[in-house]
C-alpha positions as CSV (number, residue, x, y, z in Angstrom):
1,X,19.9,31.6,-52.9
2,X,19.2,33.9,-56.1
3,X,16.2,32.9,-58.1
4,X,15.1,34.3,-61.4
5,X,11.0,34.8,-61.8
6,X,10.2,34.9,-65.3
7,X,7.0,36.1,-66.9
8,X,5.3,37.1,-70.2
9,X,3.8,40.4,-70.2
10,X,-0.2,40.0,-69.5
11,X,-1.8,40.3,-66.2
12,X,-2.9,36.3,-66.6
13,X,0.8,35.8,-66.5
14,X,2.7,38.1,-64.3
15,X,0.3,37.8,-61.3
16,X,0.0,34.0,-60.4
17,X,4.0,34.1,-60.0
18,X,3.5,37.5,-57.8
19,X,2.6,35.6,-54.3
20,X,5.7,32.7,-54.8
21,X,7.9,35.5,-56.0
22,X,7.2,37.2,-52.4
23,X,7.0,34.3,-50.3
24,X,10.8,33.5,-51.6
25,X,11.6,37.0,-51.0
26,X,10.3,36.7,-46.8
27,X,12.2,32.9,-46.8
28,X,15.2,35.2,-47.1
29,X,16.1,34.5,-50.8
30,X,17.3,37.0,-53.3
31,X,14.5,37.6,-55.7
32,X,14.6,39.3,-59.3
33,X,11.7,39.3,-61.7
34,X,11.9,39.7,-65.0
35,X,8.9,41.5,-67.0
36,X,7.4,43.0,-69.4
37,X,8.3,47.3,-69.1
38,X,4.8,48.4,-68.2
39,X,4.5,45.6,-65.7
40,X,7.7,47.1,-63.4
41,X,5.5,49.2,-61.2
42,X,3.1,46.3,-60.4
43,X,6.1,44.4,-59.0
44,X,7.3,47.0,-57.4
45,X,3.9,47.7,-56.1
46,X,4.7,44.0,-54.4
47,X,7.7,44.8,-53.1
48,X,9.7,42.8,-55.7
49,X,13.0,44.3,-57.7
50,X,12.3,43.9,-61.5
51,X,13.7,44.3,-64.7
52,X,12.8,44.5,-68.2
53,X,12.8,42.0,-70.5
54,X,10.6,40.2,-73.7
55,X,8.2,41.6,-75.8
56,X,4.7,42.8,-75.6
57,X,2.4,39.6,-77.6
58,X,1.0,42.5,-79.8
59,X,4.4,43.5,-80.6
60,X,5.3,39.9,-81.6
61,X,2.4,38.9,-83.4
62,X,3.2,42.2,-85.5
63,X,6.6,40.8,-86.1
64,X,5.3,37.3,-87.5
65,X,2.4,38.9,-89.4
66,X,4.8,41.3,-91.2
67,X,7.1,38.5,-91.7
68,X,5.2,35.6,-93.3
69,X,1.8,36.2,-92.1
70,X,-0.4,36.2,-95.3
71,X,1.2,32.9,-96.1
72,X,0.0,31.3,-92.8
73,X,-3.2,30.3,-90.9
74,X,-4.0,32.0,-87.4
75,X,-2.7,29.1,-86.0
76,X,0.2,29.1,-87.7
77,X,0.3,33.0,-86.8
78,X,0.0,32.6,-83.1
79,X,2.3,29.5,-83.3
80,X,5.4,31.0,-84.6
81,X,4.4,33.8,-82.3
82,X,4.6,31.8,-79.0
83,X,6.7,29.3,-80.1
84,X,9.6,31.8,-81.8
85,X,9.5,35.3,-81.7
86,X,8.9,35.7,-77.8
87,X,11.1,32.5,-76.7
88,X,13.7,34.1,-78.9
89,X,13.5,37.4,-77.4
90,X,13.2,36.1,-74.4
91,X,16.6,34.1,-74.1
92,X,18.5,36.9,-76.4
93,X,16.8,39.1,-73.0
94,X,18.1,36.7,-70.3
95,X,21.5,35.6,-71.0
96,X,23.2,39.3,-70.0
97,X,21.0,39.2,-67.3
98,X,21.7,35.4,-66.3
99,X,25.4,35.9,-66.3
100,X,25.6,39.2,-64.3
101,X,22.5,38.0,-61.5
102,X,23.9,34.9,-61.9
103,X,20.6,33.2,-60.5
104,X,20.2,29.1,-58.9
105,X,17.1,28.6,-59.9
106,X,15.1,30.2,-62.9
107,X,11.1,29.9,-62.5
108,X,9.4,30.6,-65.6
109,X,5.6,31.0,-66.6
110,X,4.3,28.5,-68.5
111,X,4.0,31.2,-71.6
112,X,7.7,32.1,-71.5
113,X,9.3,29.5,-73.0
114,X,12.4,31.4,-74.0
115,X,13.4,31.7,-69.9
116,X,13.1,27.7,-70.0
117,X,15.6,28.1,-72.7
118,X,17.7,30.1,-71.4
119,X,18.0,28.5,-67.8
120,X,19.0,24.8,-70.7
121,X,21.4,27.2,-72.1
122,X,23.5,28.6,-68.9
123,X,22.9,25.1,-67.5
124,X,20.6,26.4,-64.4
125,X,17.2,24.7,-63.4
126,X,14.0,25.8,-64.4
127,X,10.7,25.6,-62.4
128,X,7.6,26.3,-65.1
129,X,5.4,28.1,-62.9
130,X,1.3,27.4,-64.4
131,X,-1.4,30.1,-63.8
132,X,-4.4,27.5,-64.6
133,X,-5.7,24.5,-66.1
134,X,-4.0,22.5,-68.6
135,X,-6.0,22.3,-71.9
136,X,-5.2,20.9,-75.4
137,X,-4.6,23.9,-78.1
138,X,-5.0,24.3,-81.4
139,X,-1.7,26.4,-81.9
140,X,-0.4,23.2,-80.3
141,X,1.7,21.8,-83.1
142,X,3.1,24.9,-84.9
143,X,4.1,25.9,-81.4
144,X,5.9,23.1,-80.4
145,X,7.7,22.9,-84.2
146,X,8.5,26.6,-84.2
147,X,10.1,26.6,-80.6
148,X,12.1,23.1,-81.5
149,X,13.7,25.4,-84.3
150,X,14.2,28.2,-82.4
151,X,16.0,25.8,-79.4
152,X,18.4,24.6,-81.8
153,X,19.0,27.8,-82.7
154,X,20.9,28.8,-79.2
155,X,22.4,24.9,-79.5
156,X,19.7,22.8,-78.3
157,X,18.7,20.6,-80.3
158,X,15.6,18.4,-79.7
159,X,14.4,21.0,-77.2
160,X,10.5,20.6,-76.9
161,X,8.3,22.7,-75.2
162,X,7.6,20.5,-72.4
163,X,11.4,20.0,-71.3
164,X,11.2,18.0,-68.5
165,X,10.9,20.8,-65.6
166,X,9.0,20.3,-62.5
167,X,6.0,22.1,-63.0
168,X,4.3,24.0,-60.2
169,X,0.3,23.3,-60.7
170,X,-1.8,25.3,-59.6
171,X,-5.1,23.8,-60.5
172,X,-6.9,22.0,-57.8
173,X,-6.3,18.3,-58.7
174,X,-10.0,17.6,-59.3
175,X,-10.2,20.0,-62.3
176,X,-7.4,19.7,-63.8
177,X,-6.9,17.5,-66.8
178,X,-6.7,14.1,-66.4
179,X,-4.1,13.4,-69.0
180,X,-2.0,15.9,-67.2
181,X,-2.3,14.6,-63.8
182,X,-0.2,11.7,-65.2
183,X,3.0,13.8,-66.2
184,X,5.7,13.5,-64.2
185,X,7.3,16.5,-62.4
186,X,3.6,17.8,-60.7
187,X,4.1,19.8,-57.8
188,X,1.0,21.1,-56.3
189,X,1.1,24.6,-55.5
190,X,-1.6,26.7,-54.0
191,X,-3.3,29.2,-56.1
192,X,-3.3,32.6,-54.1
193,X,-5.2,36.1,-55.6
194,X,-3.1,38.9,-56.0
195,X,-4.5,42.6,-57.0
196,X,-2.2,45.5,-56.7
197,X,-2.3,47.4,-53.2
198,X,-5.6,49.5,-53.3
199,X,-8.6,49.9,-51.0
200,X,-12.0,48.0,-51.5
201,X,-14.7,50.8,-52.3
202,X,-16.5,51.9,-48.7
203,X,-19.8,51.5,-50.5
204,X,-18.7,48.0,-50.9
205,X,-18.4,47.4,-46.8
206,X,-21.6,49.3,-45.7
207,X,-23.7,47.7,-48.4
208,X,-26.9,45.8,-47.2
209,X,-25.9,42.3,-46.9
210,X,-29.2,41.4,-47.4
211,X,-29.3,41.7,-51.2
212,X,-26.6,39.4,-53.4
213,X,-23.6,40.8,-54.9
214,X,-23.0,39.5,-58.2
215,X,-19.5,40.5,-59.9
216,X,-19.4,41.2,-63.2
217,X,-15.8,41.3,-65.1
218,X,-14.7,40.0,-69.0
219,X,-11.3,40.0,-68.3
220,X,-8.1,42.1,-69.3
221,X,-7.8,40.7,-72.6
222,X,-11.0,40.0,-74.7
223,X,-13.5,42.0,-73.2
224,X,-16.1,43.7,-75.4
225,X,-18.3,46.4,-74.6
226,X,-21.3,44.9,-76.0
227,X,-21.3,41.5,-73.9
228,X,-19.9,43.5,-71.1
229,X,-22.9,46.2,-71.1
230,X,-25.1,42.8,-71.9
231,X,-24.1,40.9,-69.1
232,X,-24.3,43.6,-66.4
233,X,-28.1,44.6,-67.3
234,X,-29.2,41.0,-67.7
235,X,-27.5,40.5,-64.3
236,X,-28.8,44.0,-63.1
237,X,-32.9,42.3,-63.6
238,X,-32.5,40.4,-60.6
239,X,-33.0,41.5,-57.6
240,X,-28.8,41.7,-56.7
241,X,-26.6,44.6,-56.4
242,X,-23.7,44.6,-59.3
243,X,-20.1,45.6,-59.1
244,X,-18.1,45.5,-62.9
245,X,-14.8,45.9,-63.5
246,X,-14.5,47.3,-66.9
247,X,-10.8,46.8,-67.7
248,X,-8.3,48.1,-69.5
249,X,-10.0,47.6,-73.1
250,X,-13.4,48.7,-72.4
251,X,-14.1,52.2,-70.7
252,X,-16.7,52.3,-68.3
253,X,-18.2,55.4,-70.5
254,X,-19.0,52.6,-73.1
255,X,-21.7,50.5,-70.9
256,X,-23.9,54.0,-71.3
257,X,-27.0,54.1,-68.7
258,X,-27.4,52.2,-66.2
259,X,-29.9,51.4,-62.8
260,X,-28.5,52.5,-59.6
261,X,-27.9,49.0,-58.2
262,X,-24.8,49.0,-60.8
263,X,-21.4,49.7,-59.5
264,X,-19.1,50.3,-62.2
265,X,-15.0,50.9,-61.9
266,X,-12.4,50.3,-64.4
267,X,-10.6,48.1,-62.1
268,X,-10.9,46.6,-58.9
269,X,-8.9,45.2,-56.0
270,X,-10.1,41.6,-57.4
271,X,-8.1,39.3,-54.4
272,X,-10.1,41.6,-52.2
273,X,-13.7,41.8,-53.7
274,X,-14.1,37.9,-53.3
275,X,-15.6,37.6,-49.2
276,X,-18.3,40.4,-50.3
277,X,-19.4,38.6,-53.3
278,X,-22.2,35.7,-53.5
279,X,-21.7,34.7,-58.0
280,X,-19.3,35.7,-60.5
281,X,-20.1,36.1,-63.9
282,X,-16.9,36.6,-65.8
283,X,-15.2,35.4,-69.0
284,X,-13.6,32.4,-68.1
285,X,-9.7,33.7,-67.3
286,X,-7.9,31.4,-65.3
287,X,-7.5,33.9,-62.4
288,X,-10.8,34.6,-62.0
289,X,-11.9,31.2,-62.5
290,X,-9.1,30.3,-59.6
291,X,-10.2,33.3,-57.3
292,X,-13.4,32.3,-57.3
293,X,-12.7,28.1,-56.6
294,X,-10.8,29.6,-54.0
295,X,-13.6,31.6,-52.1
296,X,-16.0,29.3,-53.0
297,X,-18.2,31.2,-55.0
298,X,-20.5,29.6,-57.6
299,X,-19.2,31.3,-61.3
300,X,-21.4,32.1,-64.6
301,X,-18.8,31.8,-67.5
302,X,-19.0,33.6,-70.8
303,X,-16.0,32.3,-72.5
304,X,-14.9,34.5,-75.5
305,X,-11.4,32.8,-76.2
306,X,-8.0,31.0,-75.8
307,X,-8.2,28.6,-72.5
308,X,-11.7,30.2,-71.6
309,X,-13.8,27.1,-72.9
310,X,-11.9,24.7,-71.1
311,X,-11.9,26.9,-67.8
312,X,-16.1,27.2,-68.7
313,X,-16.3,23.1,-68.8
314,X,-14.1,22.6,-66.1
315,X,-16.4,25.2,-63.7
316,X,-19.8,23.3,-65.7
317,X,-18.1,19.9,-64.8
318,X,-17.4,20.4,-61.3
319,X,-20.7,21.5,-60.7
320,X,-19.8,24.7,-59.5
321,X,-21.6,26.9,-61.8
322,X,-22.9,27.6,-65.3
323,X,-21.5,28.2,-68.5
324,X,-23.5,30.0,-71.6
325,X,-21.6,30.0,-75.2
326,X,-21.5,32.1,-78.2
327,X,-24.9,33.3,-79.0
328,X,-26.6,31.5,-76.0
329,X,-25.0,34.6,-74.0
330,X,-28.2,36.8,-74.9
331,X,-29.5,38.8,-72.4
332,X,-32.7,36.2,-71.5
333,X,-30.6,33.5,-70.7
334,X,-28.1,35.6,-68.3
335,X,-30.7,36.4,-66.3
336,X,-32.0,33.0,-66.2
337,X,-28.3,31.6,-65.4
338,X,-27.8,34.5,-62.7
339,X,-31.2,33.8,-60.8
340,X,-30.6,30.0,-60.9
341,X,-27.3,30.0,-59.6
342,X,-28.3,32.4,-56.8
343,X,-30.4,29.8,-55.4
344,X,-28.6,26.6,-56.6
345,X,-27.3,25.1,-52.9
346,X,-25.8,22.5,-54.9
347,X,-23.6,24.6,-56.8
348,X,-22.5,26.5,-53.6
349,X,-21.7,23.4,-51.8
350,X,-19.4,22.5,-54.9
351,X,-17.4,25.8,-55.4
352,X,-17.2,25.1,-50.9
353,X,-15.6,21.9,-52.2
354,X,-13.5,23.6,-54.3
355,X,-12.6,26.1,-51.9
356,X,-11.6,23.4,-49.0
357,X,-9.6,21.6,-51.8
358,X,-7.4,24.4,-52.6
359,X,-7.0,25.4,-48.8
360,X,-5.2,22.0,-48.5
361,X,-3.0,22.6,-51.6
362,X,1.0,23.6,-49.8
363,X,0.9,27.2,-49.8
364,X,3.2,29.9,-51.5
365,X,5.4,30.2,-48.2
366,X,5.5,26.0,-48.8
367,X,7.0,26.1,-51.3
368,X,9.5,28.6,-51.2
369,X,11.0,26.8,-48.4
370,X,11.5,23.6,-50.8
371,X,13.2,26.1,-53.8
372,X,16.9,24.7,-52.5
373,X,16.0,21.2,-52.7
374,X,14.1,21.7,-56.1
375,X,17.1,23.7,-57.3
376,X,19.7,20.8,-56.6
């Protein structure tokens, strides 16, 4: 069977369809995934052929704002943004590359709404593939009316954004959202890290097990040097050894001076840091946020945007860690967070809760064996 993968370009995107992609690939399938340009190499990293297709978000928010953008609100902005301009480049993308693959099965990411439309279009199911919780947005409404234009546009009319396609969760039941539980179409799927190929540091192995390791990351997409630098010296004041992944849009350079128990890289084999570390504190991106249910470790969450304040409650709710907004994130209160949760037992035995509940979940290889009958 050919199957399509389909995926906007951002890490929080691309790499919770990277483990299916390859598990469909070993059940013998023929596997092509469509991506962003600069995201090729990372699925070839995985062993996966790729192709280009879509937009960069930047790119398409550019296209709206220098359209009609100083008539509209942000949500309107980031509305027409996800709900037109990438769903229409997206399908305009696909259909040359849907007739000449000429796939069974399309599996989309829950952001790329214009694969979903092109799968309606050539009359080939769709799986929407999630990469975390659920959540209510504000964009919600200008989204859902500028993709119902831009559907009738290719000749669907009535076309919303949730279409009826089976959607692969994967959110551990007992924190996702409970209105969404009730949809029809849930399939549970497990979530499973990915990191591109690279070795975990050797300090990181021969470190003295004795003291914690605390993980310190904001993400790929809003990290800011000054909570970044922030967070790691408030962590750095207990008595814990620190690892930080900088990312791509904050240079390690920018955190300036700081004490030797700090380990600073601008990016880390993340799926592979997890059994060395004893708390995250992080931003609040659904990968992380998964990654660590899945290991079981107890989180900190500074949320900064987007789904990062439902991903905070969700982690605050479950018991499983802490969660410190806006201008509560001072420096004090890290430190009082990070030391807390060090030491909370309860919060441990609920991310080990987390963990088993996941385990259970059907697995990537799962799955990929039902992708016939879900095709049908």
């Amino acid at each position: 069977m050919r199957v399509l993968f389909a995926a906007l370009a951002a890490h929080g995107h691309v790499h919770p369809s990277i483990p299916l992609a390859i598990a469909a690939r070993r059940a013998g399938h023929e596997v092509l995934f469509a991506a962003g340009p600069r995201f090729l190499p990372v699925l070839r990293s995985a062993g996966l052929d790729a192709t280009p297709a879509g937009m960069e978000l930047p790119d398409a928010l550019d296209v709206v704002l220098s359209r009609d953008g100083a008539s509209l609100g942000r949500d309107e902005v980031l509305g027409r943004m996800i709900g037109e301009i990438l769903p229409h480049r997206w399908a305009t993308d696909l259909a040359p590359l849907v007739a000449s693959f000429r796939p069974d099965l399309i599996v989309r990411d829950a952001g790329t709404l214009g694969a979903g439309l092109a799968g309606r279009v050539a009359g080939i199911p769709v799986l929407c593939h999630g990469f975390g919780r659920v959540s209510a947005d504000p964009i919600g409404a200008a989204m859902v009316a500028a993709f119902t234009a831009c559907a009738a546009g290719f000749g669907v009319p009535g076309l919303t954004v949730l279409t009826g396609e089976p959607f692969l969760d994967v959110c551990p039941e007992s924190v996702q959202a409970k209105d969404f539980l009730a949809r029809d179409g849930r399939i549970p799927l497990r979530p499973v890290a990915w990191s591109q190929p690279g070795p975990v540091p050797g300090w990181l192995r021969e470190r003295d097990r004795a003291r914690p390791l605390v993980y310190v990351t904001l993400g790929t997409a809003y990290a800011d040097a000054e909570l970044l630098r922030t967070a790691v010296l408030a962590t750095a004041a207990v008595a814990v050894d620190v690892v930080v992944a900088t990312g791509p849009a904050v240079s390690p350079a920018e955190l300036g001076a700081l004490p030797d128990s700090v380990r600073v890289s601008p990016w880390l084999p993340q799926a592979r840091l997890w059994r060395h570390v004893d708390l995250v504190v992080h931003h609040g991106g659904s990968g992380t946020m998964l990654g660590a249910f899945a290991a079981g470790v107890p989180q900190l969450v500074l949320p900064q945007g987007s789904d990062q304040f439902a991903n905070a409650e969700a982690v605050h709710a479950a018991g499983a860690g802490a969660r410190l907004l806006g201008a509560d994130a001072d420096r004090d209160a890290i430190t009082g967070r990070v030391r807390d949760l060090l030491a909370d037992e309860a919060a441990r035995t609920a991310a080990g809760r987390l963990a088993a509940e996941i385990a259970a979940m059907p697995s990537p290889a799962d799955l990929a064996a039902r992708l016939p009958e879900l095709a049908r």
